[in-house]
LUMMAR-584691 format. One record per residue: residue in one letter; x, y, z of N, C-alpha, C in turn. Coordinates in pm, 1 decimal. Atoms other than C-alpha are relative to their C-alpha. Example, Ala and Ser with C-alpha at 12.3 -4.5 7.8 and 13.67 -1.06 7.14 Angstrom:
aa:n.u:n.v:n.w:ca.u:ca.v:ca.w:c.u:c.v:c.w
a:89.0:-119.0:0.0:1230.0:-450.0:780.0:90.0:120.0:0.0 .
s:-82.0:-119.0:-6.0:1367.0:-106.0:714.0:-77.0:109.0:73.0 .
END
This chain:
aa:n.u:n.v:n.w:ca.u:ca.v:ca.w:c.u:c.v:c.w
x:-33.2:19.0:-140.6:11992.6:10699.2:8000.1:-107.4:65.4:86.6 .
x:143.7:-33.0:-110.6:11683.8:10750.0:8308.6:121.7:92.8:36.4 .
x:-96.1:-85.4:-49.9:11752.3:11038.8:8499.7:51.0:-53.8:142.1 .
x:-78.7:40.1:-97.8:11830.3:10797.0:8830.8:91.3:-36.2:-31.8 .
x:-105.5:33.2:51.1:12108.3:10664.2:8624.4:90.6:88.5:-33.3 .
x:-118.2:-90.6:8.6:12293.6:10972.6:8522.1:-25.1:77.2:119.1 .
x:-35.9:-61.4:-117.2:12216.5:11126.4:8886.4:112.8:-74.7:95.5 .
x:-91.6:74.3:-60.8:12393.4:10826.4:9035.7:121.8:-5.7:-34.4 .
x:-129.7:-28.9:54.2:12677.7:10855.1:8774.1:72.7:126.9:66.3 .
x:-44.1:-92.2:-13.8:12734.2:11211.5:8873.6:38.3:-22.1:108.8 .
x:15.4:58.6:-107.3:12664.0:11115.8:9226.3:190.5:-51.5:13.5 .
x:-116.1:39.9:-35.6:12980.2:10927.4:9186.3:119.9:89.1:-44.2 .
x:-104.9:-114.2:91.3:13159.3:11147.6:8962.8:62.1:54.1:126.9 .
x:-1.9:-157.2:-87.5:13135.2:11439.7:9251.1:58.5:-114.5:159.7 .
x:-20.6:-0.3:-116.1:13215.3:11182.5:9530.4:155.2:-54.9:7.4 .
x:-97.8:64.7:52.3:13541.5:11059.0:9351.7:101.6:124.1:0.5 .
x:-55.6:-134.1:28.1:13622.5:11414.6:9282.6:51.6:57.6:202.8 .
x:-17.0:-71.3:-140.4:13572.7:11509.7:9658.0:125.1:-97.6:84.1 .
x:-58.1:39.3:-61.9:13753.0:11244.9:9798.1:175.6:-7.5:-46.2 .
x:-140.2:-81.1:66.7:14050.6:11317.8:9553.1:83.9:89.1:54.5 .
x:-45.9:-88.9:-83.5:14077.2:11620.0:9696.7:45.9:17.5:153.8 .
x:-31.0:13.7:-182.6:14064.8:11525.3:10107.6:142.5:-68.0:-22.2 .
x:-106.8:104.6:-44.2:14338.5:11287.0:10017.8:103.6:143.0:-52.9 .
x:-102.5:-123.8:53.4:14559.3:11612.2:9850.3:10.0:45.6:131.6 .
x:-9.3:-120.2:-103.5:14457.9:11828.7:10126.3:83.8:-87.7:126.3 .
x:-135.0:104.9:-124.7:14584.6:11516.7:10406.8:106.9:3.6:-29.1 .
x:-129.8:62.4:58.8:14886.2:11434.3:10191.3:64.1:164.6:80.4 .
x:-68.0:-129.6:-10.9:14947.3:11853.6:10197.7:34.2:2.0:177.8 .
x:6.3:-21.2:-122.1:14903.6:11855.3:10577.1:109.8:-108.6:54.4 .
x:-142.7:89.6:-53.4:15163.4:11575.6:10644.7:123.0:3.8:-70.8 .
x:-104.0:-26.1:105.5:15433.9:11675.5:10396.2:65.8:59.5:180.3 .
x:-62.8:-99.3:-114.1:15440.7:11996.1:10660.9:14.3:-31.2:151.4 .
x:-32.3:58.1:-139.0:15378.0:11781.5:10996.5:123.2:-79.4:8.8 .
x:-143.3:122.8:37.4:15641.1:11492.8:10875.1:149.6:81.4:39.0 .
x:-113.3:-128.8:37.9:15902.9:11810.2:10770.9:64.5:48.9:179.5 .
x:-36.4:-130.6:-95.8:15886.8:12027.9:11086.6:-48.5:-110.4:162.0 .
x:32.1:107.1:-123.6:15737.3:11722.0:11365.2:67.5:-141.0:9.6 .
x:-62.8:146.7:-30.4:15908.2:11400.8:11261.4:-77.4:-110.4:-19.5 .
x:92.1:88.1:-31.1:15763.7:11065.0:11178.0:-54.7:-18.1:113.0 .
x:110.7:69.4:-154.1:15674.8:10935.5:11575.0:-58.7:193.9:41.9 .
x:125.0:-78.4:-28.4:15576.9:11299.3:11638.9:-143.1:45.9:-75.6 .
x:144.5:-30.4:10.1:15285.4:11324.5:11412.1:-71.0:-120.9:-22.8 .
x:100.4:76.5:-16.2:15008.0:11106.5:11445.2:-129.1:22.2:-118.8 .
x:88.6:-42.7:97.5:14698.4:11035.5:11263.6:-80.2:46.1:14.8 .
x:55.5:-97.4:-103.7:14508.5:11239.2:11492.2:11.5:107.6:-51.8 .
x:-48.3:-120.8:36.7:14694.6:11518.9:11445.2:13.2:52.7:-156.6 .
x:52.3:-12.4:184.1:14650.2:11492.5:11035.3:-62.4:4.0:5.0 .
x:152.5:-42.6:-8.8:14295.3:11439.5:11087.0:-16.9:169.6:41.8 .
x:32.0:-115.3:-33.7:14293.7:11775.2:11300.3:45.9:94.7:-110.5 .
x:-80.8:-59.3:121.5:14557.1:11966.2:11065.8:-116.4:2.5:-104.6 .
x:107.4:20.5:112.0:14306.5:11851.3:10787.6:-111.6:60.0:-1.3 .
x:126.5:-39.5:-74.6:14000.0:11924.2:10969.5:-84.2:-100.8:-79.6 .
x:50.7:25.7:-2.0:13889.3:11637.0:10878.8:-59.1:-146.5:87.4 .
x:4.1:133.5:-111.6:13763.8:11282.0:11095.0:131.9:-65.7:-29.9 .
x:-135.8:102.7:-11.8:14067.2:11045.2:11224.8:-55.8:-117.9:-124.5 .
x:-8.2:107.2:108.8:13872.6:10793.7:11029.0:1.5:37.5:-157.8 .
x:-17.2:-55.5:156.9:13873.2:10985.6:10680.2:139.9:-45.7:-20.2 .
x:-198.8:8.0:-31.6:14273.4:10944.7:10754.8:-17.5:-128.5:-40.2 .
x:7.6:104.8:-24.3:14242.8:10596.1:10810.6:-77.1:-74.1:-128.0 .
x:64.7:45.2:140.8:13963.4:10511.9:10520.2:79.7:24.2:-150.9 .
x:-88.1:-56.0:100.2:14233.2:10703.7:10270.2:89.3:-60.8:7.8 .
x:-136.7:47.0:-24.9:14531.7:10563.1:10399.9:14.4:-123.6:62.1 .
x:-51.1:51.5:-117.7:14541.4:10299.1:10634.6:15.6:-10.3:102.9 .
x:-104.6:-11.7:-133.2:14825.6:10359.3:10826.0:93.1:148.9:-16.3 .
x:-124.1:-141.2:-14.4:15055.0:10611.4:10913.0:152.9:-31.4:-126.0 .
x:-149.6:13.7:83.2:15364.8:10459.5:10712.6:-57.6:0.0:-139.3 .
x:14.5:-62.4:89.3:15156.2:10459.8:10394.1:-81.1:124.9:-34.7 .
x:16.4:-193.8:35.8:15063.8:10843.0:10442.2:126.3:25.5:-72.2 .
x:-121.4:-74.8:69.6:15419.4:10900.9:10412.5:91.0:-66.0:-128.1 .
x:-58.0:64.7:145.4:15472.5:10593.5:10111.9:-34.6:98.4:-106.8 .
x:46.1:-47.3:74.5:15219.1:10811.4:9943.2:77.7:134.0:-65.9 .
x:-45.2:-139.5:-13.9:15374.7:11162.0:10022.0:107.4:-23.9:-69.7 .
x:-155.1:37.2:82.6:15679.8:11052.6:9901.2:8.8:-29.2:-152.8 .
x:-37.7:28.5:145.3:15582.6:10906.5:9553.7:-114.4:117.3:-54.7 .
x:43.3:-126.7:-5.7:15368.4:11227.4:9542.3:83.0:95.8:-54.6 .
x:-81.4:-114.6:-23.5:15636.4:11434.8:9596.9:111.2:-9.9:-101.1 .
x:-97.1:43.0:103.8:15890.5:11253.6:9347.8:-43.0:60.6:-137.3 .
x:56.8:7.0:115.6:15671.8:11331.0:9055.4:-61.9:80.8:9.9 .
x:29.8:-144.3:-5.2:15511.9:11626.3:9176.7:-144.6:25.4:-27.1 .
x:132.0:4.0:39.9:15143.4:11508.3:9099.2:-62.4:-115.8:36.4 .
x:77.6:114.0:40.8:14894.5:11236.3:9145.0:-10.0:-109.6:-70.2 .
x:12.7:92.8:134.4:14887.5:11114.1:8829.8:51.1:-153.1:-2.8 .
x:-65.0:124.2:-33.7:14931.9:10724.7:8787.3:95.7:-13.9:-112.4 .
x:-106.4:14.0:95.6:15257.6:10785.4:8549.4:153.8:-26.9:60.0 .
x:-103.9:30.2:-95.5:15583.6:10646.7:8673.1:117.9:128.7:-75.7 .
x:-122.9:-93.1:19.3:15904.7:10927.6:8715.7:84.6:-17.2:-158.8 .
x:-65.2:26.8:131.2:16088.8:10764.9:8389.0:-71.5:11.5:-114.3 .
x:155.7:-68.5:132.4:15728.5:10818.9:8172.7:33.5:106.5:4.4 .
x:59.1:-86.8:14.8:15736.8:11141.9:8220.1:73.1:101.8:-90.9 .
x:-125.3:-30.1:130.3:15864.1:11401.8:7990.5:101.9:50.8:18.4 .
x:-134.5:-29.9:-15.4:16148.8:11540.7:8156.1:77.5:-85.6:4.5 .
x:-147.7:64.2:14.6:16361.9:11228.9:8210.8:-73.3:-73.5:-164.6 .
x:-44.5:76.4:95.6:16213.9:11067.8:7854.0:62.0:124.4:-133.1 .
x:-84.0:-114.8:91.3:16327.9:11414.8:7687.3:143.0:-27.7:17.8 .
x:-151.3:95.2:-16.7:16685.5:11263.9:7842.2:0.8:-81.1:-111.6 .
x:22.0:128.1:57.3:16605.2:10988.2:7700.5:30.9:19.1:-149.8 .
x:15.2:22.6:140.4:16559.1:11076.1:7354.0:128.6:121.6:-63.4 .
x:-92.1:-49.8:76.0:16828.7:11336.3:7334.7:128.9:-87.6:-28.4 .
x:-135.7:72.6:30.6:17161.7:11252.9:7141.4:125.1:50.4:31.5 .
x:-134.3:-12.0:-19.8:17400.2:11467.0:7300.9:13.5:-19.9:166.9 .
x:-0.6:-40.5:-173.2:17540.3:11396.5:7660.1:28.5:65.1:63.3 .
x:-10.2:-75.9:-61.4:17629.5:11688.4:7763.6:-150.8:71.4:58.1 .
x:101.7:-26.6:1.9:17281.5:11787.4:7705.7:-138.0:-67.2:115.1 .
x:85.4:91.4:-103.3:17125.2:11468.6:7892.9:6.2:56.2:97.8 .
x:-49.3:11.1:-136.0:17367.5:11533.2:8200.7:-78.1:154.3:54.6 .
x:74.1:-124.1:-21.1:17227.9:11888.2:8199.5:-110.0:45.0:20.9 .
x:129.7:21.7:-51.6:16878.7:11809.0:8171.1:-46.4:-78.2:141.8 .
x:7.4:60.1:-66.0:16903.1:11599.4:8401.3:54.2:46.8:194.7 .
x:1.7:-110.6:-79.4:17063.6:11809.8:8671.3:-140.9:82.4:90.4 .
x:104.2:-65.3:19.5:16774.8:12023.3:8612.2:-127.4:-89.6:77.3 .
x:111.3:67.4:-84.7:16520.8:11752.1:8722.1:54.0:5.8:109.7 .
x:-57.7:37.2:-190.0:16724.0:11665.5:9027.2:-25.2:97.4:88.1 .
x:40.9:-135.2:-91.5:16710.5:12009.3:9166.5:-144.7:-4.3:22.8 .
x:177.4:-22.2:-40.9:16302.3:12017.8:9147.8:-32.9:-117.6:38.9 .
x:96.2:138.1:-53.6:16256.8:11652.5:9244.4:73.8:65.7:134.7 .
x:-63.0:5.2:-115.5:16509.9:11684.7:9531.2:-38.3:120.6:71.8 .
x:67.4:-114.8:-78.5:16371.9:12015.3:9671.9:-105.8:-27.7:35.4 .
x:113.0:17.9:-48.2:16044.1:11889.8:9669.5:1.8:-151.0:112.6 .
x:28.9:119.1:-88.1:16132.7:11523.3:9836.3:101.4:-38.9:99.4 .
x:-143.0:-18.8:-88.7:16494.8:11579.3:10012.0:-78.1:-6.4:106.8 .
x:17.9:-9.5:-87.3:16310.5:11660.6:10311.2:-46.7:-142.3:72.2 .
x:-17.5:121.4:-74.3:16153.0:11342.8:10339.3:60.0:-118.9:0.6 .
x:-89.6:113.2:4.9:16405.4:11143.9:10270.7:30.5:-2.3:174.7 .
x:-58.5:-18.3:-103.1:16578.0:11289.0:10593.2:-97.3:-31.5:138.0 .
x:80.0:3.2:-89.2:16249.8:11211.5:10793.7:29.1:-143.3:-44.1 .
x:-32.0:119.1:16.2:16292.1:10854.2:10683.6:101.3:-40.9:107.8 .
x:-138.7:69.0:-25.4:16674.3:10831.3:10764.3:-32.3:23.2:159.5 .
x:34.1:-40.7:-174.0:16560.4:10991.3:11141.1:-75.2:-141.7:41.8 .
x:67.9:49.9:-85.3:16298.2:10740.4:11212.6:2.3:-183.8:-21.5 .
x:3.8:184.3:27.6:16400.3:10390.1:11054.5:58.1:-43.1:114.9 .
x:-62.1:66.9:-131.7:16672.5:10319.9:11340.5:-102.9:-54.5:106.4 .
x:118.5:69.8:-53.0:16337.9:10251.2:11534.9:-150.1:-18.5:-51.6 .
x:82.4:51.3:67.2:16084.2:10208.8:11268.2:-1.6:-58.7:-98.1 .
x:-19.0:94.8:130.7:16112.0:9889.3:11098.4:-76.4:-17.3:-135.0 .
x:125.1:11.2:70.9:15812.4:9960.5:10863.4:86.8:114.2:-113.3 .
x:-68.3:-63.2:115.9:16009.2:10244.7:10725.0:121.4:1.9:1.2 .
x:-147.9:30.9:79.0:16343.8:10134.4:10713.7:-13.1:-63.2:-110.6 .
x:54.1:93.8:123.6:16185.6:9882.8:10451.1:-61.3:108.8:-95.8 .
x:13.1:-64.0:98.2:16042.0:10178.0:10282.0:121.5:93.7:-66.7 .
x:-84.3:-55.4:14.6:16313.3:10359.2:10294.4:110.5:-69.8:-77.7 .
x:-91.1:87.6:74.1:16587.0:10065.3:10170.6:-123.5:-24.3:-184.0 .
x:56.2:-28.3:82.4:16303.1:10025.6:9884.0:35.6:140.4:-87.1 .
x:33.9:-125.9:94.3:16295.4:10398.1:9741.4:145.5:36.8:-6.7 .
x:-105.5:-53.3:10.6:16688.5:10408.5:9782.0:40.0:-105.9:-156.7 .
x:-39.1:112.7:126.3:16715.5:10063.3:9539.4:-64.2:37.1:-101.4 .
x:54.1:-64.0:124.6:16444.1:10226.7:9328.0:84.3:104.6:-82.6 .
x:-116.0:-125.2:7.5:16685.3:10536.2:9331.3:146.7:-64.4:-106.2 .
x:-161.5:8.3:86.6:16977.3:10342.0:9190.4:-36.0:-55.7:-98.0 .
x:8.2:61.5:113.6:16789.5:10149.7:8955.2:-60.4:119.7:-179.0 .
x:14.5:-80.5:71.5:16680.2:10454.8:8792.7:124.1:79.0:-37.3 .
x:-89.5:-6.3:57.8:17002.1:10578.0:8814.7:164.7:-80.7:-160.1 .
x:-44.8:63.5:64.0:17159.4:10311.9:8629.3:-66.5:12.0:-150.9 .
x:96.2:-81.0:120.3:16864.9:10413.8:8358.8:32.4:79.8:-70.0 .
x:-1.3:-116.9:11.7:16965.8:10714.0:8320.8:193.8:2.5:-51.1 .
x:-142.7:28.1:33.0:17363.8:10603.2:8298.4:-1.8:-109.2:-130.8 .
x:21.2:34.7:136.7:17246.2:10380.1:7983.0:-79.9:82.7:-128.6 .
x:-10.4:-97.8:66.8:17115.8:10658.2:7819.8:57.4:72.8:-72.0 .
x:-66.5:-53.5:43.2:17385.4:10826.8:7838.2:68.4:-23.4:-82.5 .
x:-80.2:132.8:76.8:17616.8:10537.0:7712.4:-18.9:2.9:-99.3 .
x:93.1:20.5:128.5:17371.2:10519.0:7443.0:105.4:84.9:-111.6 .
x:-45.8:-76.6:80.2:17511.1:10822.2:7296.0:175.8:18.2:-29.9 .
x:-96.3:-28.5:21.4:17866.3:10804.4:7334.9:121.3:-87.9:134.8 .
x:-24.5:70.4:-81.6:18141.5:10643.4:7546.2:32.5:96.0:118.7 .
x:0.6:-63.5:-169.5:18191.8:10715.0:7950.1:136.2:-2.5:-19.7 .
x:-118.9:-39.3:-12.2:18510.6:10823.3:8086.9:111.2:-128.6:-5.9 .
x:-39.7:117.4:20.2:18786.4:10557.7:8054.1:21.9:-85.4:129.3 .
x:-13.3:56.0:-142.2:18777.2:10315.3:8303.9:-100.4:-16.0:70.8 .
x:124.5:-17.0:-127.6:18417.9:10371.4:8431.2:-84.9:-67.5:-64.2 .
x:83.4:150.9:10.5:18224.6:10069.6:8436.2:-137.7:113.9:-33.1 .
x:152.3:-64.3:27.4:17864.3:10189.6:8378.1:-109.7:-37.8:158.4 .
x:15.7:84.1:-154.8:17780.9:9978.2:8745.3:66.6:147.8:71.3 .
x:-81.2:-99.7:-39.3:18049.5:10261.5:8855.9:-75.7:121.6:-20.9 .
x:-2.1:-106.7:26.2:17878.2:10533.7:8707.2:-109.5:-16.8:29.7 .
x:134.5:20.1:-59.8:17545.8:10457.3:8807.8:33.0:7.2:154.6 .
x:-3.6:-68.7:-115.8:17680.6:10499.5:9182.2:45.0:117.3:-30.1 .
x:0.9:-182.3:1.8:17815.6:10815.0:9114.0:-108.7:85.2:9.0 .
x:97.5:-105.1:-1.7:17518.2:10954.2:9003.4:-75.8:-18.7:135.9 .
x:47.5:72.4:-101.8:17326.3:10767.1:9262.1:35.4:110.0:149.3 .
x:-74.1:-89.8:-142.8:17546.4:10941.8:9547.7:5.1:138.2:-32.8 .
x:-24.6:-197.7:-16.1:17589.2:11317.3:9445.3:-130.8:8.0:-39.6 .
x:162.5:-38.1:4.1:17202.1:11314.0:9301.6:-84.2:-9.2:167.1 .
x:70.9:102.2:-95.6:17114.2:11184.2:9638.4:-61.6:105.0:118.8 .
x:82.2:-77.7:-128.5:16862.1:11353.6:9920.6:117.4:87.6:78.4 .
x:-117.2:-57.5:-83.6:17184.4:11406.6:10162.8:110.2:53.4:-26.4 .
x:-127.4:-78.9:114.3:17430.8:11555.0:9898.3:-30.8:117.6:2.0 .
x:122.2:-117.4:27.4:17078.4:11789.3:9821.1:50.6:126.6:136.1 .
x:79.3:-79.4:-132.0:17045.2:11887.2:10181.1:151.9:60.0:90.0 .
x:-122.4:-101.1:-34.7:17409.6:11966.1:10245.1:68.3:115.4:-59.4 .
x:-71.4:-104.5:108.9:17470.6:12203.7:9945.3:-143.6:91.6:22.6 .
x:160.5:-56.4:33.9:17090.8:12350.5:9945.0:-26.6:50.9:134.3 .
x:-6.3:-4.0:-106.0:17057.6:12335.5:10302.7:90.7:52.3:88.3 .
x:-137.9:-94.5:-33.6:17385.2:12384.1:10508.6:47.2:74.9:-29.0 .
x:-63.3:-117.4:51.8:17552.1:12599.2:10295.8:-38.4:56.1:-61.2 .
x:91.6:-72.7:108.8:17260.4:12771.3:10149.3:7.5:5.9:-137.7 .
x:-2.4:-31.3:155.5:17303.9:12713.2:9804.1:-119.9:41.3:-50.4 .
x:182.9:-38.5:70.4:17002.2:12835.8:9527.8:29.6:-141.9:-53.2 .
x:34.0:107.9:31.3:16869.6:12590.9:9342.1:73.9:-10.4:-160.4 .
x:-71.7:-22.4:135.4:17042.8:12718.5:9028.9:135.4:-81.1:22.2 .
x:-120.5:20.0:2.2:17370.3:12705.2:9171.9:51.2:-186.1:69.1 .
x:-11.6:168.2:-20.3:17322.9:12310.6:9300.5:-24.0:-37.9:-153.6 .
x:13.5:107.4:102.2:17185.3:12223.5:8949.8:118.4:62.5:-122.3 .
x:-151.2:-30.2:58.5:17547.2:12421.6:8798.0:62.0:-67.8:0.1 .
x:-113.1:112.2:-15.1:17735.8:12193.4:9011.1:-35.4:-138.4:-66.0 .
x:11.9:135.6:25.0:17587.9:11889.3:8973.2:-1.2:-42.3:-144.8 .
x:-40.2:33.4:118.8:17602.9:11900.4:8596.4:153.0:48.6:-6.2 .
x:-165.1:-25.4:20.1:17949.4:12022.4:8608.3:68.7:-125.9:55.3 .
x:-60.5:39.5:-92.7:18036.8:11788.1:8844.7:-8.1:-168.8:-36.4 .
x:62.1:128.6:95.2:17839.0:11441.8:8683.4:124.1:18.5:-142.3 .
x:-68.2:5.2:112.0:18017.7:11566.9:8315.9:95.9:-55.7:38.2 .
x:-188.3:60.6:-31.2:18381.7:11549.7:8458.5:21.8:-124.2:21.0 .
x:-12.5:159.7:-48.7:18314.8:11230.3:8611.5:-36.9:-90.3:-86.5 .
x:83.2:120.0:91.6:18099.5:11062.9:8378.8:57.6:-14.8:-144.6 .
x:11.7:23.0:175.3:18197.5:11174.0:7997.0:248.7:14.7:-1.6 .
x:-153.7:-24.8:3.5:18601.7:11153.0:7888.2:65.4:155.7:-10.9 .
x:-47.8:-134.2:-84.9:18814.5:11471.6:7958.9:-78.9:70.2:-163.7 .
x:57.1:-79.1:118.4:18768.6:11542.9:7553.9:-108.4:74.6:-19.6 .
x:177.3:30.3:2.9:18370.0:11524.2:7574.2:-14.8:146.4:128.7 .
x:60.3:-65.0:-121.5:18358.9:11686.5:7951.1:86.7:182.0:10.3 .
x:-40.3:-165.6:82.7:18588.6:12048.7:7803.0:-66.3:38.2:-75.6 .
x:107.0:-108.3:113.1:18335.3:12164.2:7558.5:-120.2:-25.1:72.2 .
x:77.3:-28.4:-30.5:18116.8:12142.5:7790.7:-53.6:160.5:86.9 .
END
């Protein structure tokens, strides 16, 4: 290889690397504007500044303003970059592959608390700004249907291993989880009534078992 050929490689290497990073450091800077300003109050202005870096860096990275916060959001679900979807990864396929359900419902808990701490917030910036932003009510109805279809995932899993309570469709039990896992369940137990993060991911496996596994199954737990 000439050495203009591996300078240009690097060249790119280092400009792939840098721009990696501006988009972290933006994403980081609108998590906390989104959170504490509101979708219509922050702008892409005001990320650029926050950032310190040009409106158009914003704009060349992103777009638009509604996919800053598509990004932030599937960011924030998964807790990294990485192009691996939430159900790859190894906390829900460690669900996945265990055989007892008490064990799933428990692991599973466990994720909810660290996803939902990290993305609860913007759910609630969503639910604020769809009533007059049709761009993210559509994202928002999106990442809620994603939400149940993973729940329903996660309720054949369980199935897998053993039967659900009597009477509970698996359709049925996939809203359940759906609704008490859910951003605004998060942000009233975590939030309002200060819970820790322990004592939300207590309930919510206590609270999933009873409902989900038969009384036999959900007492030894």
């Amino acid at each position: 290889m000439s050495g203009d050929r591996a300078k240009r490689r690097y060249d790119s290497t280092r400009r792939a690397v840098q721009a990696k990073e501006t988009r972290r450091q933006i994403l980081e800077v609108a998590y906390r504007l989104f959170t504490t300003r509101g979708y219509a109050g922050t702008t892409m202005e005001s990320l650029a500044n926050q950032a310190g870096v040009a409106v158009e860096t914003v704009y060349n990275a992103f777009g638009t303003k509604r996919e800053v916060l598509a990004r932030l959001v599937d960011r924030s679900l998964v807790g990294d970059d990485e192009p691996m979807l939430l159900l790859d990864r190894p906390g829900p396929q460690s669900v996945h592959a265990d055989r007892d359900q008490q064990r799933q419902i428990s692991a599973f808990a466990r994720d909810m608390a660290t996803i939902m701490g990290r993305v609860g917030p913007l759910f609630a910036v969503m639910r604020t700004a769809a009533p007059t932003e049709p761009e993210i009510a559509e994202l928002l109805k999106r990442l809620l249907s994603a939400r149940r279809e993973g729940m329903a995932v996660f309720v054949g899993w369980v199935a897998h291993n053993g039967p659900l309570r009597a009477g509970l469709t698996a359709d049925e039990a996939a809203d359940t989880v759906w609704t008490l896992s859910s951003a605004e369940v998060h942000q009233l137990l975590t939030g309002d009534r200060g819970w820790k993060a322990e004592r939300y991911e207590q309930w919510l496996t206590e609270t999933l078992t009873l409902l989900l596994l038969p009384p036999a199954v959900a007492l030894r737990a």
